[in-house]
Backbone as JSON, one array per atom type, in Angstrom:
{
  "sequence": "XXXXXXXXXXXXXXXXXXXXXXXXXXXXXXXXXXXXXXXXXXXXXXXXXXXXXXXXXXXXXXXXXXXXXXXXXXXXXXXXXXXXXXX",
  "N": [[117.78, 89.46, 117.99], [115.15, 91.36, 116.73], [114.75, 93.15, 114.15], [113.31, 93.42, 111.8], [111.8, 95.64, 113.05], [112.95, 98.73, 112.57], [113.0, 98.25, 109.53], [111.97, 100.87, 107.28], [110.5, 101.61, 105.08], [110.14, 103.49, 103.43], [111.55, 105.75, 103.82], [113.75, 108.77, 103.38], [112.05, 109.48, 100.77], [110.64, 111.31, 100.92], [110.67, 113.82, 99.01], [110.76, 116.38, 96.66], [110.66, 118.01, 93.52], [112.13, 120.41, 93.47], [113.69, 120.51, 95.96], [115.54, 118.36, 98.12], [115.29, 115.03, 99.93], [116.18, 112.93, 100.18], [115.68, 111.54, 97.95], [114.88, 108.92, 97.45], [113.18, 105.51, 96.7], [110.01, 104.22, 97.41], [110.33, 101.07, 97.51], [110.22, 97.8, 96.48], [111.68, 94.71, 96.42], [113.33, 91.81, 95.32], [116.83, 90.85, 96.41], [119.08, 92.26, 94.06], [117.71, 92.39, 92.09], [115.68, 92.65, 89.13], [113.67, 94.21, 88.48], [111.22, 95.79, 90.46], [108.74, 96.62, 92.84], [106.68, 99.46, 93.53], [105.0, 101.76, 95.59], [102.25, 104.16, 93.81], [101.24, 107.27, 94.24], [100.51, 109.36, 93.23], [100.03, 110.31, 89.56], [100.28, 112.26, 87.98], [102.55, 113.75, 88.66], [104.83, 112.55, 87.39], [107.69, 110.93, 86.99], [108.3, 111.6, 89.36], [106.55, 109.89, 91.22], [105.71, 108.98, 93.59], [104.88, 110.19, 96.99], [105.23, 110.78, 100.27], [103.25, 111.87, 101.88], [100.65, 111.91, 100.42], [97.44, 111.1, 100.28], [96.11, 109.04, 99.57], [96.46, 105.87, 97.68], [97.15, 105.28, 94.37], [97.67, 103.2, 92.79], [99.72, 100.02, 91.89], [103.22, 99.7, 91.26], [105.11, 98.52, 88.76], [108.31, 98.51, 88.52], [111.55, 99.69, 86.9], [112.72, 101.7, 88.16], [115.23, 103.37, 89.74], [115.44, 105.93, 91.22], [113.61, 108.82, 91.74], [115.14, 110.48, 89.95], [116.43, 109.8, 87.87], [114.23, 108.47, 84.95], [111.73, 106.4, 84.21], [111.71, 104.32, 81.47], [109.34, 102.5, 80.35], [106.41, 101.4, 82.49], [104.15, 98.69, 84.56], [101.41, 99.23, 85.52], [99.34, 98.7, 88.39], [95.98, 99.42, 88.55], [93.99, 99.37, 91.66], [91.88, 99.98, 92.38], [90.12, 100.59, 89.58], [90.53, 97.86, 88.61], [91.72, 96.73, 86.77], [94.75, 96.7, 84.8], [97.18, 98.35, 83.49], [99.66, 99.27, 80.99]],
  "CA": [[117.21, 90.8, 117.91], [113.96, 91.96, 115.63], [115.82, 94.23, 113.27], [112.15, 94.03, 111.27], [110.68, 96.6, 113.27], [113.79, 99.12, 112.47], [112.75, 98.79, 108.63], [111.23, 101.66, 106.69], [110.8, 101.54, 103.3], [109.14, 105.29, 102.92], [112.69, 106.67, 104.61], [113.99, 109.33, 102.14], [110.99, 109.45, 99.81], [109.94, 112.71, 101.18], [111.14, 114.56, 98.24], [110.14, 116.86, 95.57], [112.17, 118.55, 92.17], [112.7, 121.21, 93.79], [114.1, 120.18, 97.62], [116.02, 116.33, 98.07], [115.49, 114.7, 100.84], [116.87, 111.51, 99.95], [115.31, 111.05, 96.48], [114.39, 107.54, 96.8], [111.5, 105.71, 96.49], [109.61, 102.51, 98.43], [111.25, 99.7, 96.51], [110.04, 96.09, 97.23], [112.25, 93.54, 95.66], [114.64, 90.46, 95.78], [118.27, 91.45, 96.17], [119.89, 92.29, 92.94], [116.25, 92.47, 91.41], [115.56, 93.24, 87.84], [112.26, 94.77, 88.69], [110.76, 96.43, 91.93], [107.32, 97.16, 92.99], [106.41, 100.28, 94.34], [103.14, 102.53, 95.25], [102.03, 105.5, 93.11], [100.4, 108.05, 94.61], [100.08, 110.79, 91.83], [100.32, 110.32, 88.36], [100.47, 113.77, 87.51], [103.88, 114.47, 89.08], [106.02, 112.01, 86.42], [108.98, 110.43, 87.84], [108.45, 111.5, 91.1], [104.75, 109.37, 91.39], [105.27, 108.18, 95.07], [104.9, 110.8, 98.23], [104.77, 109.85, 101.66], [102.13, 112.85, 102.9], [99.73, 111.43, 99.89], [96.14, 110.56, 101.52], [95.67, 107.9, 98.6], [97.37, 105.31, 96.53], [96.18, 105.02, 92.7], [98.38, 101.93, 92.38], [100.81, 99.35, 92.8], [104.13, 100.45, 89.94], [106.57, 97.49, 88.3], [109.37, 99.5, 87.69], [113.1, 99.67, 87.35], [113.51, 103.05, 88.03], [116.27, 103.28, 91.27], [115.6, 107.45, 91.75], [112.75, 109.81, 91.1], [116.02, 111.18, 89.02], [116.6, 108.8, 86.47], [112.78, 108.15, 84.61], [111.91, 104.85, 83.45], [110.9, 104.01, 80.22], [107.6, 102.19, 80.73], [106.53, 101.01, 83.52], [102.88, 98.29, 84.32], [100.55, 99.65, 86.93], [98.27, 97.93, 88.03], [95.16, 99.91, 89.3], [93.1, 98.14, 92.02], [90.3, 100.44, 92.15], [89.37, 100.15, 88.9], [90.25, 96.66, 88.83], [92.58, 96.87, 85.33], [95.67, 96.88, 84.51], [97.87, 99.64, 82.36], [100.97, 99.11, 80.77]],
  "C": [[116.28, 90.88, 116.71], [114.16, 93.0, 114.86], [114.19, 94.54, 112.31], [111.42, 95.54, 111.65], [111.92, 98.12, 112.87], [113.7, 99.59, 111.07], [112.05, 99.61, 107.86], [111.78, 101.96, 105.76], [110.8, 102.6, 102.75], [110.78, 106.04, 103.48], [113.5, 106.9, 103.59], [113.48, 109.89, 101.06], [110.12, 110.88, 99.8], [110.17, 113.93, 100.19], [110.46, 115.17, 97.0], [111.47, 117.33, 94.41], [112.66, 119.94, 92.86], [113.59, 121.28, 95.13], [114.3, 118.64, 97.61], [116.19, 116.54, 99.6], [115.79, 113.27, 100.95], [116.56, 110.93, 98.28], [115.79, 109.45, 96.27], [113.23, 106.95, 96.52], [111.45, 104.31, 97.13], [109.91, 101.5, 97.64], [110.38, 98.17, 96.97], [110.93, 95.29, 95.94], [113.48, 92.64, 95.89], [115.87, 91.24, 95.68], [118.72, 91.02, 94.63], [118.62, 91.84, 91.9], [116.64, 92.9, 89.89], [114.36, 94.51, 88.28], [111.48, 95.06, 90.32], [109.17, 96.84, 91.87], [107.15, 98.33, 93.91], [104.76, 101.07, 94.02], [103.56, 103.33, 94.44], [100.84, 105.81, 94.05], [99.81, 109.28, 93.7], [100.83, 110.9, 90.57], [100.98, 111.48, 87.79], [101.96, 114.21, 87.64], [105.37, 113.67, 88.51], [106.54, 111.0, 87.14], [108.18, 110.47, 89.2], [106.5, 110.9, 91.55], [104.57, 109.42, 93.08], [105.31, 110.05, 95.99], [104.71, 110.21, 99.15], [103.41, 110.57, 102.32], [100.83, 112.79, 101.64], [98.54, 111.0, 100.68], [95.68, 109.28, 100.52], [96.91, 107.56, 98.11], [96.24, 105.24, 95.66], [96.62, 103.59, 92.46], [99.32, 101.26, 92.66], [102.01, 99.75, 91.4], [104.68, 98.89, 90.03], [107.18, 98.45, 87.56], [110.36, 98.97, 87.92], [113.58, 100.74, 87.67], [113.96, 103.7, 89.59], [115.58, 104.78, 91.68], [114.52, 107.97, 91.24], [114.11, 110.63, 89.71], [116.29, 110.82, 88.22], [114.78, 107.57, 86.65], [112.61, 106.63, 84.28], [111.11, 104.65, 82.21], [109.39, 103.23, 79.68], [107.85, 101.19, 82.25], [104.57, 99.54, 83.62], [102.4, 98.93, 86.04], [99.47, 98.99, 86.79], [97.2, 98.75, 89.38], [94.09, 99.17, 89.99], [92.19, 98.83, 92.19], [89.84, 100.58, 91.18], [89.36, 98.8, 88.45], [90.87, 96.24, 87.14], [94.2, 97.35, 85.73], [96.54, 97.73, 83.38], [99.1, 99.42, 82.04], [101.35, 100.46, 79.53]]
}
C-alpha cells in the first residue's frame, strides 16, 4: 500500500493565537531530529510564522521550535528571493 499519498504535513497548522486548530507546524526532519525545517510565511506574526491560506513563502526556517506555543530562541532563515541568508 502507498501510505505516501495519505501524508500531510500542513494538517493542523491552520491556527492562529486566538483559535487552535492543532497548533502545529510543517516540520521536515529525521526521526528524533535535533533541528527541523519548516516554511515561513509571515514574519510579522512571531512564533506563529507559518499559515496554510498564505499566498507566499518568505523562506525556508531551521528551527527547533515543536509548537507555535513554545518560541524558539533563534532560529537561520534562509531567504531565497533575496538570495541571503539571516541568522
Amino acid at each position: 500500500m502507498d501510505y505516501i499519498k495519505y501524508v500531510n504535513i500542513k494538517q493542523g497548522s491552520q491556527s492562529v493565537h486566538r483559535f487552535s486548530q492543532g497548533n502545529t507546524l510543517p516540520l521536515v526532519q529525521k526521526p528524533f531530529g535535533f533541528a527541523a525545517f519548516s516554511l515561513q510565511t509571515d514574519t510579522s506574526r512571531g512564533s506563529w510564522y507559518y499559515h496554510p491560506l498564505d499566498r507566499s513563502v518568505e523562506g525556508i526556517r531551521l528551527t527547533r521550535q515543536p509548537s507555535p506555543w513554545i518560541s524558539d530562541h533563534s532560529v537561520i532563515l534562509n531567504l531565497h528571493r533575496l538570495n541571503m541568508v539571516l541568522v
